[in-house]
C-alpha positions as CSV (number, residue, x, y, z in Angstrom):
1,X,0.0,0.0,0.0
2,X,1.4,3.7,-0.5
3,X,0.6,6.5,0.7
4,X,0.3,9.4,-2.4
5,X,-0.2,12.3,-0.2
6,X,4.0,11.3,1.0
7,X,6.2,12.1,-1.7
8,X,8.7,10.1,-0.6
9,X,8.9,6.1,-1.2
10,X,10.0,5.9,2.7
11,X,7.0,6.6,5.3
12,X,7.4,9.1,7.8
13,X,6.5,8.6,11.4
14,X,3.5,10.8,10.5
15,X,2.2,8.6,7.9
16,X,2.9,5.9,9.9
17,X,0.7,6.9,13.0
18,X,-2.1,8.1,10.5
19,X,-2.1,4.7,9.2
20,X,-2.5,2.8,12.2
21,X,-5.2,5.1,13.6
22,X,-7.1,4.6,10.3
23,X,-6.2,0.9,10.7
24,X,-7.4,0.3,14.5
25,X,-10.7,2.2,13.9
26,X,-11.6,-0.1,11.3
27,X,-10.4,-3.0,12.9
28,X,-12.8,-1.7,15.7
29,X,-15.3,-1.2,14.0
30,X,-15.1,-4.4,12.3
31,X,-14.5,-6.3,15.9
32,X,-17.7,-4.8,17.1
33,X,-19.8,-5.6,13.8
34,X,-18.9,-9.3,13.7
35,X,-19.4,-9.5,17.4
36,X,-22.7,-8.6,16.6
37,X,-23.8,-10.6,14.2
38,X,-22.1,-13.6,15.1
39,X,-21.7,-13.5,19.0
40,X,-18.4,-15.5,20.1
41,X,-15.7,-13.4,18.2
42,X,-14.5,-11.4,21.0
43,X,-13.8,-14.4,22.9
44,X,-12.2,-16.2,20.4
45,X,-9.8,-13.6,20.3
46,X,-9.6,-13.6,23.7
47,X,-8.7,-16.8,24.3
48,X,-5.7,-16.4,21.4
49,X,-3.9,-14.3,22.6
50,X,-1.4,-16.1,24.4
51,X,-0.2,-17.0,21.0
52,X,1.0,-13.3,19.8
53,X,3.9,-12.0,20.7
54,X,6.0,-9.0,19.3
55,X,8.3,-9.9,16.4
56,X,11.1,-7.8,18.1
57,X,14.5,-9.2,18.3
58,X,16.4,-6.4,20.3
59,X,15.8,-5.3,23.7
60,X,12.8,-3.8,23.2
61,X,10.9,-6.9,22.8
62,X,7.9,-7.1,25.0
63,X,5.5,-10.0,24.4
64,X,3.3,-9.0,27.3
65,X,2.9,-5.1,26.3
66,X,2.3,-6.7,22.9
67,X,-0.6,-8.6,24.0
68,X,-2.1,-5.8,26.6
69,X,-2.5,-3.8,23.7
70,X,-4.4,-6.6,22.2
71,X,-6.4,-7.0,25.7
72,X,-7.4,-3.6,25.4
73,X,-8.8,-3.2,21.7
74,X,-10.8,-6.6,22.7
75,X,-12.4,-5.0,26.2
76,X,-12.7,-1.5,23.8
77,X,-15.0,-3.2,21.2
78,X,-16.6,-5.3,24.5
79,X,-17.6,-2.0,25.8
80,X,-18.8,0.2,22.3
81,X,-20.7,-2.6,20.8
82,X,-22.5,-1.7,17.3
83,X,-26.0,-0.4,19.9
């Protein structure tokens, strides 16, 4: 995917940041949509994450933080349903 309002071939941090807000709210939104038409997704989800982890190889790796940030878009969508 590119961005064509960025010049440049290499993404700046803006871009970046734009993309993944644009990216979580429609992953959101979509969470919340399936949820309700097919109850059971949220815990499905739920009950995966102890299978992601970050891809990190350097210090900064965090597993955990990865999937707290996971734990939190799931209780998110939980919470703002499609009512």
């Amino acid at each position: 995917m590119t961005d064509t309002a960025t010049p440049s071939a290499t993404p700046t941090a803006t871009t970046v940041r734009r993309r993944e807000i644009a990216t979580e709210h429609l992953l959101f939104k979509l969470m919340e949509y399936v949820e309700d038409k097919h109850p059971g997704l949220l815990d499905f989800l739920e009950n995966g994450l102890d299978h992601l982890g970050d891809p990190a190889a350097g210090e900064d790796k965090d597993d955990e933080q990865v999937r707290e940030i996971a734990r939190r878009m799931i209780v998110g969508a939980r919470r703002e349903g499609t009512a």
